[in-house]
Backbone as XML, in Angstrom:
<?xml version="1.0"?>
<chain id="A" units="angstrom">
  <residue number="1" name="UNK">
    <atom name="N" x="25.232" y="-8.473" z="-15.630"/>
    <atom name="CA" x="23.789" y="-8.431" z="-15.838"/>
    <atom name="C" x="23.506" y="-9.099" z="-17.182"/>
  </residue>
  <residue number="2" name="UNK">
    <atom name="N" x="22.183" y="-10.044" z="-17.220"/>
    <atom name="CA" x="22.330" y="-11.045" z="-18.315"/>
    <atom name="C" x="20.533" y="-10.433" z="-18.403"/>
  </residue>
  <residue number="3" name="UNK">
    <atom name="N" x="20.243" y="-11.148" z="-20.174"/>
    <atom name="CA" x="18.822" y="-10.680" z="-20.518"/>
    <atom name="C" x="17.563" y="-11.112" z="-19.555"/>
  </residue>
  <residue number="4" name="UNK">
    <atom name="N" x="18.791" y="-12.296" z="-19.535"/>
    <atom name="CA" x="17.986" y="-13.891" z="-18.338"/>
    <atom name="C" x="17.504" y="-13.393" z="-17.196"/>
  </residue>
  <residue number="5" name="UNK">
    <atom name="N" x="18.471" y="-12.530" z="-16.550"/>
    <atom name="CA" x="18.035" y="-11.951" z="-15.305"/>
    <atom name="C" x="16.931" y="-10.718" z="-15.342"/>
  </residue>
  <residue number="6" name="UNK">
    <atom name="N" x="17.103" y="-10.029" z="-16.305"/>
    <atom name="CA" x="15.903" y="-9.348" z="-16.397"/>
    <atom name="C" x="14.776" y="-9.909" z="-16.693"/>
  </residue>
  <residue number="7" name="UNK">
    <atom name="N" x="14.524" y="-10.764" z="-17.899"/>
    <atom name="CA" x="13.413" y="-11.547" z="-17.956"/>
    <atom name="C" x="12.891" y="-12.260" z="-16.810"/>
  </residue>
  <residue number="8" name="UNK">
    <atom name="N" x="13.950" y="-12.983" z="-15.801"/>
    <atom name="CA" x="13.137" y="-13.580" z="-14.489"/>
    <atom name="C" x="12.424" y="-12.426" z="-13.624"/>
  </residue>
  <residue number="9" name="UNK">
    <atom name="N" x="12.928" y="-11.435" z="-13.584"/>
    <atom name="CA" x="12.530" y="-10.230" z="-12.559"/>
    <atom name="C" x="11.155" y="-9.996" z="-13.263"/>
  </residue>
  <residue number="10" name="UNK">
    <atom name="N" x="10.878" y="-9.910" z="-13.966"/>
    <atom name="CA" x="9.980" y="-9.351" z="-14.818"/>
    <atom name="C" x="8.774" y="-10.538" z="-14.652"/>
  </residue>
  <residue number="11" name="UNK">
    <atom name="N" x="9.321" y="-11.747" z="-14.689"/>
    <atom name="CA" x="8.636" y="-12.852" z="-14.813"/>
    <atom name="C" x="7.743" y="-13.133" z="-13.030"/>
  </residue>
  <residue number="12" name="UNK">
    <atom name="N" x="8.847" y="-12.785" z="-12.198"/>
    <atom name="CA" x="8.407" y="-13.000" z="-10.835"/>
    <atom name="C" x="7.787" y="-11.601" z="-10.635"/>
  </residue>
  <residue number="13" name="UNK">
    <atom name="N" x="7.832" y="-10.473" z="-10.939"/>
    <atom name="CA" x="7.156" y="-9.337" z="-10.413"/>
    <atom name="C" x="6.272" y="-9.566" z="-11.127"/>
  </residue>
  <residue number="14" name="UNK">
    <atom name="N" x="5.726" y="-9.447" z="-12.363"/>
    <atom name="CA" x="4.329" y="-10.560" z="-12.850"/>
    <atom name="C" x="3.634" y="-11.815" z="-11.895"/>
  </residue>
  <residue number="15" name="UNK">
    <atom name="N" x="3.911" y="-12.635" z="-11.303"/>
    <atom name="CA" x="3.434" y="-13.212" z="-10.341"/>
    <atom name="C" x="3.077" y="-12.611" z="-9.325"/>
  </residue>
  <residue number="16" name="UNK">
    <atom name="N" x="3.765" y="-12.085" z="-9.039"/>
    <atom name="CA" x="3.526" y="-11.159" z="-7.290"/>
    <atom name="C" x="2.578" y="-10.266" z="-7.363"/>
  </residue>
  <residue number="17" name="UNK">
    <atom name="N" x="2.494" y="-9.884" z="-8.618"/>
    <atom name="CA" x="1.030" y="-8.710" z="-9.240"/>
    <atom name="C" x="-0.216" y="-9.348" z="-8.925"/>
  </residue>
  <residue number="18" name="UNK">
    <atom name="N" x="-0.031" y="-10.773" z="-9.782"/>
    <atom name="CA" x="-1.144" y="-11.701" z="-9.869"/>
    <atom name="C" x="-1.755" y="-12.112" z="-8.703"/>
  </residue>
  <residue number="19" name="UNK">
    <atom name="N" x="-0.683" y="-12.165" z="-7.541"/>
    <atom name="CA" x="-0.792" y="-13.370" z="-6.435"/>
    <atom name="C" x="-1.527" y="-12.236" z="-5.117"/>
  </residue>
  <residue number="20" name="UNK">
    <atom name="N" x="-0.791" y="-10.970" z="-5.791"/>
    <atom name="CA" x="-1.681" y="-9.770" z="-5.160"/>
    <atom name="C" x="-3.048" y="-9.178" z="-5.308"/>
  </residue>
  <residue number="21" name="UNK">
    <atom name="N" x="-3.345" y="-9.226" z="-6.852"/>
    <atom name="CA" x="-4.648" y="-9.394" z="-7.220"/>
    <atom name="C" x="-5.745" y="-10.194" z="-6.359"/>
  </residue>
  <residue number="22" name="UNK">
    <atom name="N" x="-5.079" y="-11.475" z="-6.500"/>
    <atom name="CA" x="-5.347" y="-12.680" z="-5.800"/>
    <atom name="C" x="-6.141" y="-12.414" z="-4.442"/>
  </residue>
  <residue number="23" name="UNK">
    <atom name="N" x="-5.415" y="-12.075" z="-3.770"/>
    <atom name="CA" x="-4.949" y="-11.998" z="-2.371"/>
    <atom name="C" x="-6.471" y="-10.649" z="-2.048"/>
  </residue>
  <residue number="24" name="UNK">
    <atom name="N" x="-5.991" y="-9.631" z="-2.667"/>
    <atom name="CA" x="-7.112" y="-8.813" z="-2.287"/>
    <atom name="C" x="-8.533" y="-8.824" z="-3.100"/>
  </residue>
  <residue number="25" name="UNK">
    <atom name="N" x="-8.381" y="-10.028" z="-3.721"/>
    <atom name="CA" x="-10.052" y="-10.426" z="-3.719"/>
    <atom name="C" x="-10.786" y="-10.794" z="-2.744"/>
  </residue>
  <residue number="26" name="UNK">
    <atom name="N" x="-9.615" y="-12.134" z="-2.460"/>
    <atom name="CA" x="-10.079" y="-12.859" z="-1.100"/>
    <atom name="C" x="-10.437" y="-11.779" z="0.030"/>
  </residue>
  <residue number="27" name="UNK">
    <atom name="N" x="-9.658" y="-10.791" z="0.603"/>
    <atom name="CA" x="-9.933" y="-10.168" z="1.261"/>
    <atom name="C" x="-11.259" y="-9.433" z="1.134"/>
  </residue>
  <residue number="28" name="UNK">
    <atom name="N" x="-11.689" y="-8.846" z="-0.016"/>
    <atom name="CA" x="-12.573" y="-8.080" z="-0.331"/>
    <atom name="C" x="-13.912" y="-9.271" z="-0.162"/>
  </residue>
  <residue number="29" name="UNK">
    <atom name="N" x="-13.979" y="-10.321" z="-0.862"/>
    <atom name="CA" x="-15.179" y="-11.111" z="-0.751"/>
    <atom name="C" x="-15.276" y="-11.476" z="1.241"/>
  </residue>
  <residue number="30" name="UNK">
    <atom name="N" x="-13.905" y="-11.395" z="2.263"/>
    <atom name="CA" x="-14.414" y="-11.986" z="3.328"/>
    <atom name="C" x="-14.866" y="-10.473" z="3.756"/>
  </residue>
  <residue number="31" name="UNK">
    <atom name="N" x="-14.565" y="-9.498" z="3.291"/>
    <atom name="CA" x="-15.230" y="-8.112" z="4.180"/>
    <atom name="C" x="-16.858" y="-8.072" z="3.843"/>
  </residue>
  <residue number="32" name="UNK">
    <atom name="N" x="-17.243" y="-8.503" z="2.174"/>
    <atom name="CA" x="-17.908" y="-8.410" z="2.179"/>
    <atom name="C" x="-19.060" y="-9.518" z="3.075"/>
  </residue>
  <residue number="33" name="UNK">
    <atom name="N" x="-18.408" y="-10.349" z="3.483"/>
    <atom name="CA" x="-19.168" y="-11.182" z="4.044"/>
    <atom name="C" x="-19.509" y="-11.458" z="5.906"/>
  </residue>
  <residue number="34" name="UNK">
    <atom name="N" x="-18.447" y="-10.309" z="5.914"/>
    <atom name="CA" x="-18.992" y="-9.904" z="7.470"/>
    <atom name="C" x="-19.074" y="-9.067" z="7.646"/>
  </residue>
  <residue number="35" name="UNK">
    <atom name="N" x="-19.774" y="-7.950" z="6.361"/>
    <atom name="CA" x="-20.915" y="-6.728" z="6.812"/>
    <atom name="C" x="-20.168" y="-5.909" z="7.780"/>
  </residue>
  <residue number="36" name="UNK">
    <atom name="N" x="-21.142" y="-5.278" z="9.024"/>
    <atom name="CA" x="-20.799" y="-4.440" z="9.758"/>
    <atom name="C" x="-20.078" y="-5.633" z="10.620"/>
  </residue>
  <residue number="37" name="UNK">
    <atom name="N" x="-19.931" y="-6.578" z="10.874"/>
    <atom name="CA" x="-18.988" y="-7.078" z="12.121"/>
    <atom name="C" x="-17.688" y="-6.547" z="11.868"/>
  </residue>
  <residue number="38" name="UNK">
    <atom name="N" x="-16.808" y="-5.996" z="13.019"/>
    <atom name="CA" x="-15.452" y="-5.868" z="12.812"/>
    <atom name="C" x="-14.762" y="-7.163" z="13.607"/>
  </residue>
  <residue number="39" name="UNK">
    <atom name="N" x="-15.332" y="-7.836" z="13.938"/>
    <atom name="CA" x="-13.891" y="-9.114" z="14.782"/>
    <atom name="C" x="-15.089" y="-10.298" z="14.345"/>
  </residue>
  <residue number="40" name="UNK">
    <atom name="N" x="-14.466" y="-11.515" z="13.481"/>
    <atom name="CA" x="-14.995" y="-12.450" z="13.900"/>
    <atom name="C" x="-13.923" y="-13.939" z="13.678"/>
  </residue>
  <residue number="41" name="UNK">
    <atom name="N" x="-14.306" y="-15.435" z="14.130"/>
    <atom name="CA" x="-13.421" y="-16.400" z="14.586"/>
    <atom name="C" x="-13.727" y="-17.216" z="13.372"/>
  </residue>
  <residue number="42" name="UNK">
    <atom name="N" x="-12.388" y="-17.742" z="12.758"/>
    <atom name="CA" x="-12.694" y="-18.609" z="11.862"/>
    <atom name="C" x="-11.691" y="-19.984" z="11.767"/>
  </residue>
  <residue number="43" name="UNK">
    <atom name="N" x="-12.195" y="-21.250" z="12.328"/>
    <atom name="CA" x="-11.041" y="-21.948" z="12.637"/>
    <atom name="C" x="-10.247" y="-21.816" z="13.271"/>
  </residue>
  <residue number="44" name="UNK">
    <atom name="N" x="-10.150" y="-20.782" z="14.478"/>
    <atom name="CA" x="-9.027" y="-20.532" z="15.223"/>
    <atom name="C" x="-8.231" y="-18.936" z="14.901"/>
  </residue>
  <residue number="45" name="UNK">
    <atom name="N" x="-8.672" y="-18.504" z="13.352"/>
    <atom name="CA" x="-8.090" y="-17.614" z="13.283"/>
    <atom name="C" x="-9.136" y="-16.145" z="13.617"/>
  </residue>
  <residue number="46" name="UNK">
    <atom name="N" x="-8.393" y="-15.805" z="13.984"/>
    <atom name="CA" x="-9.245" y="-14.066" z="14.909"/>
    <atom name="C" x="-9.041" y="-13.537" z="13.205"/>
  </residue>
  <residue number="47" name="UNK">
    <atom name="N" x="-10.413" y="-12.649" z="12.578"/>
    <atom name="CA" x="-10.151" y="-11.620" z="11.069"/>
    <atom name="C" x="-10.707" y="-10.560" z="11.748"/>
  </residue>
  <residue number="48" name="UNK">
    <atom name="N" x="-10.067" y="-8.968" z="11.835"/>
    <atom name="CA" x="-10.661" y="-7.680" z="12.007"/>
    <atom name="C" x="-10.864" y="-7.244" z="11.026"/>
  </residue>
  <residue number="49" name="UNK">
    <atom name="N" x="-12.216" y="-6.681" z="11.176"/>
    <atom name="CA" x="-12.001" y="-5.718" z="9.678"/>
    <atom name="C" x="-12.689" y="-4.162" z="10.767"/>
  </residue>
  <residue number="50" name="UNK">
    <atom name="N" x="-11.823" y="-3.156" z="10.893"/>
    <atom name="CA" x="-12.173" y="-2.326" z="12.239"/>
    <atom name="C" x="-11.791" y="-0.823" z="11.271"/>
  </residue>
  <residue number="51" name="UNK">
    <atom name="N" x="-12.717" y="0.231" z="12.224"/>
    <atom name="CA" x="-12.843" y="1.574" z="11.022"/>
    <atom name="C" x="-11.775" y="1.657" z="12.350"/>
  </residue>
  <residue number="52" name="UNK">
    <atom name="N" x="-10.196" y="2.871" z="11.588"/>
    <atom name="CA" x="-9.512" y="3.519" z="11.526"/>
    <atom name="C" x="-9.629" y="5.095" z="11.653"/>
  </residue>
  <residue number="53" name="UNK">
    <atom name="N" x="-9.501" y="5.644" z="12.750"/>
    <atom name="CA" x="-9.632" y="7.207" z="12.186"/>
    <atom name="C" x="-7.950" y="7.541" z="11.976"/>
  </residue>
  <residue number="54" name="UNK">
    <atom name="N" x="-7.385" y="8.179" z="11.237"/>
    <atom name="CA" x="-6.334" y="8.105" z="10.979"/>
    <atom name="C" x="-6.124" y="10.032" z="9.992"/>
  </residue>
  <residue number="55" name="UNK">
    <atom name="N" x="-5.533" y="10.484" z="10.947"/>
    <atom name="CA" x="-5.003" y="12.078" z="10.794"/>
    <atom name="C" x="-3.788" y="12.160" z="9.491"/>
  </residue>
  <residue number="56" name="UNK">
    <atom name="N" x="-4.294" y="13.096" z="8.607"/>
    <atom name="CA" x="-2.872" y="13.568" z="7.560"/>
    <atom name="C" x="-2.389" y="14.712" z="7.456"/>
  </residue>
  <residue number="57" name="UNK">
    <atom name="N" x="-1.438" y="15.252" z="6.899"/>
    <atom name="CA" x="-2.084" y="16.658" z="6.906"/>
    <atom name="C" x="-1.714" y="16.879" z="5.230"/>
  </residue>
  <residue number="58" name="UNK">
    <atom name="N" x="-2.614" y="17.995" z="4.671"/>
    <atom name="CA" x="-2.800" y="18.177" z="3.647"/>
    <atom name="C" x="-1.289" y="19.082" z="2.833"/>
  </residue>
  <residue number="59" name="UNK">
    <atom name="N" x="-0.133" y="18.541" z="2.673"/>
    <atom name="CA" x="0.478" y="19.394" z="2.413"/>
    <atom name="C" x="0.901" y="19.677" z="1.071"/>
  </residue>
  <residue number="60" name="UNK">
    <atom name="N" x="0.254" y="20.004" z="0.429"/>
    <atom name="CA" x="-0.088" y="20.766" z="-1.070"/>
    <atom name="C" x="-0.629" y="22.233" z="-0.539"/>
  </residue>
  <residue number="61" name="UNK">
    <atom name="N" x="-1.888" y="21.483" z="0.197"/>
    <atom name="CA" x="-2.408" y="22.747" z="1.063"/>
    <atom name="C" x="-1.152" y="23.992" z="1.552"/>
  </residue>
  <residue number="62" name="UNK">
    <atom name="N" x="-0.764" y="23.319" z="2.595"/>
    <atom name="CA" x="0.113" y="23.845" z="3.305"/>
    <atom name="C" x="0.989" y="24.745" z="2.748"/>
  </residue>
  <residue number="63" name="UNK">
    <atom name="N" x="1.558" y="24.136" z="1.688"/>
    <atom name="CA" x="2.848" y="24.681" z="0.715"/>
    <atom name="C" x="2.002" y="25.754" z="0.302"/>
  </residue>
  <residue number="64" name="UNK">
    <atom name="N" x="1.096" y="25.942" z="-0.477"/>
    <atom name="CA" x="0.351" y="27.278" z="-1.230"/>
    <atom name="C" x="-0.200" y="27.555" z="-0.262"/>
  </residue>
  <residue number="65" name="UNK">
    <atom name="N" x="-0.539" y="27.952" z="0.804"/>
    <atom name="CA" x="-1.138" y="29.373" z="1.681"/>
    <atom name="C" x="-0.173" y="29.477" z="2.945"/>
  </residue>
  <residue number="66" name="UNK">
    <atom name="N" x="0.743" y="28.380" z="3.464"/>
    <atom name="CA" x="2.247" y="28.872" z="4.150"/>
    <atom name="C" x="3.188" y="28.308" z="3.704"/>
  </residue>
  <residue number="67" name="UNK">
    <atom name="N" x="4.042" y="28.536" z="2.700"/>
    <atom name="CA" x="4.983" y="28.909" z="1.961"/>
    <atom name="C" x="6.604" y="28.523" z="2.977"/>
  </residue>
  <residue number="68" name="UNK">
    <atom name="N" x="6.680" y="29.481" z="3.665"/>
    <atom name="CA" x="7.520" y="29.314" z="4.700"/>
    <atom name="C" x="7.598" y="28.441" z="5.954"/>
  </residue>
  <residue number="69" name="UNK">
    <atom name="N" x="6.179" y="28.527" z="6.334"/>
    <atom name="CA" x="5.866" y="26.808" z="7.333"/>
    <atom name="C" x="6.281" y="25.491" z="6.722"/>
  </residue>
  <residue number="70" name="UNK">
    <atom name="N" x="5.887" y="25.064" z="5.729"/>
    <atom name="CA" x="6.333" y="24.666" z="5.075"/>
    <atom name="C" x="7.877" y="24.684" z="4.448"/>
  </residue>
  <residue number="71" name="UNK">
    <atom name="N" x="8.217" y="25.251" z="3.721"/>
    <atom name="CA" x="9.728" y="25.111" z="3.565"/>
    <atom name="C" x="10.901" y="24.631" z="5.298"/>
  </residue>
  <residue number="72" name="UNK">
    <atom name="N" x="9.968" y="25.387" z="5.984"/>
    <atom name="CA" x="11.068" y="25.197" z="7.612"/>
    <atom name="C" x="10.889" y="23.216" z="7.910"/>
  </residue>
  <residue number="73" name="UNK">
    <atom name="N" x="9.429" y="22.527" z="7.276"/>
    <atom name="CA" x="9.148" y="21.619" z="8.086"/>
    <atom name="C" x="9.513" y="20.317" z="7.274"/>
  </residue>
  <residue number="74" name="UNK">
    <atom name="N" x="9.641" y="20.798" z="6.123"/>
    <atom name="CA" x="9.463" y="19.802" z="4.945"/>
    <atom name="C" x="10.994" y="18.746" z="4.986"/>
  </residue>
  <residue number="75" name="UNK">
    <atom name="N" x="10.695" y="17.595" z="4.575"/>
    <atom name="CA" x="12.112" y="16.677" z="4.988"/>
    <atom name="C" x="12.344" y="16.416" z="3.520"/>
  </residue>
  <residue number="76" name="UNK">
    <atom name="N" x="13.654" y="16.203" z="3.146"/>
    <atom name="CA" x="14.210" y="15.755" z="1.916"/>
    <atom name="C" x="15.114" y="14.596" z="2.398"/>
  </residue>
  <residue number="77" name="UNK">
    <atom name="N" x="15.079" y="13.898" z="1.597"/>
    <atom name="CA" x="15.641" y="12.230" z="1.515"/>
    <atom name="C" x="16.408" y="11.957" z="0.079"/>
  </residue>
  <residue number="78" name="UNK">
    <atom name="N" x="17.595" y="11.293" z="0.032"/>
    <atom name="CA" x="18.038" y="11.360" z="-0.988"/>
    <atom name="C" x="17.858" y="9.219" z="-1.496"/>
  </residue>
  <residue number="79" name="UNK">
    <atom name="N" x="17.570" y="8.790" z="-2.246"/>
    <atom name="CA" x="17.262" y="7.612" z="-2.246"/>
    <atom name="C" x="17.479" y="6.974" z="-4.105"/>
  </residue>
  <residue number="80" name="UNK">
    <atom name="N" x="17.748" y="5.814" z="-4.037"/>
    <atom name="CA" x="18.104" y="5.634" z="-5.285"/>
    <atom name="C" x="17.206" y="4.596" z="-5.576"/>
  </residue>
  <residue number="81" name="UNK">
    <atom name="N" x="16.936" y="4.731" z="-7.215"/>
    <atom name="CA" x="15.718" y="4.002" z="-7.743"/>
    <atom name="C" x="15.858" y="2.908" z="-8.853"/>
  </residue>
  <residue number="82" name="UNK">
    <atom name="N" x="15.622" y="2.128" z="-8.605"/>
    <atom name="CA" x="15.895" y="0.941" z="-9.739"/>
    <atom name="C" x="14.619" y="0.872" z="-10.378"/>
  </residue>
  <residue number="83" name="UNK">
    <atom name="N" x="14.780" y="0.478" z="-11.538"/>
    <atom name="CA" x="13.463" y="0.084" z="-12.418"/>
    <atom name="C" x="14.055" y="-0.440" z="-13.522"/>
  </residue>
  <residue number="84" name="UNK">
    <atom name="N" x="13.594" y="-1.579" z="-13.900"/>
    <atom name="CA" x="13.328" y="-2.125" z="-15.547"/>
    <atom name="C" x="11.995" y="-1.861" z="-16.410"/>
  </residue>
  <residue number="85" name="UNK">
    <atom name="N" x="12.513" y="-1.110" z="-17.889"/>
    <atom name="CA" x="11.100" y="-0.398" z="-18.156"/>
    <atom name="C" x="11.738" y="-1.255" z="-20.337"/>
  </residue>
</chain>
């Protein structure tokens, strides 16, 4: 492991921030520009922008008023974490 290589990582995850920034402007200025439409054609390309109902369940909730439902349901994952800080 060289300084070099950290500095590029650092250098390209800085871009990818930017290019993401980027990216969800564009998105945000074309939502804003087709209002309530959810499907429309642009050059060939089909853009949805469509409401989602989409179920979670609250489990903070869960844990403080069933305790034991919780502990029986809950999944643990063991996973390893890289970071340059």
């Amino acid at each position: 492991m060289t300084k070099e290589q950290i500095l590029e990582i650092k250098e390209i995850e800085a871009q990818i921030s930017a290019l993401k920034a980027k990216a969800d402007a564009l998105k945000d200025e074309i939502k804003a520009e087709m209002g309530n439409e959810e499907h429309i054609m642009v050059d060939g390309y089909k853009v949805n922008y469509t409401i989602v109902i989409k179920t979670t369940l609250d489990s903070k909730k869960l844990k403080a008023e069933h305790p034991t439902i919780w502990e029986a349901y809950k999944k643990e994952g063991i996973e390893r974490r890289f970071s340059i800080t």
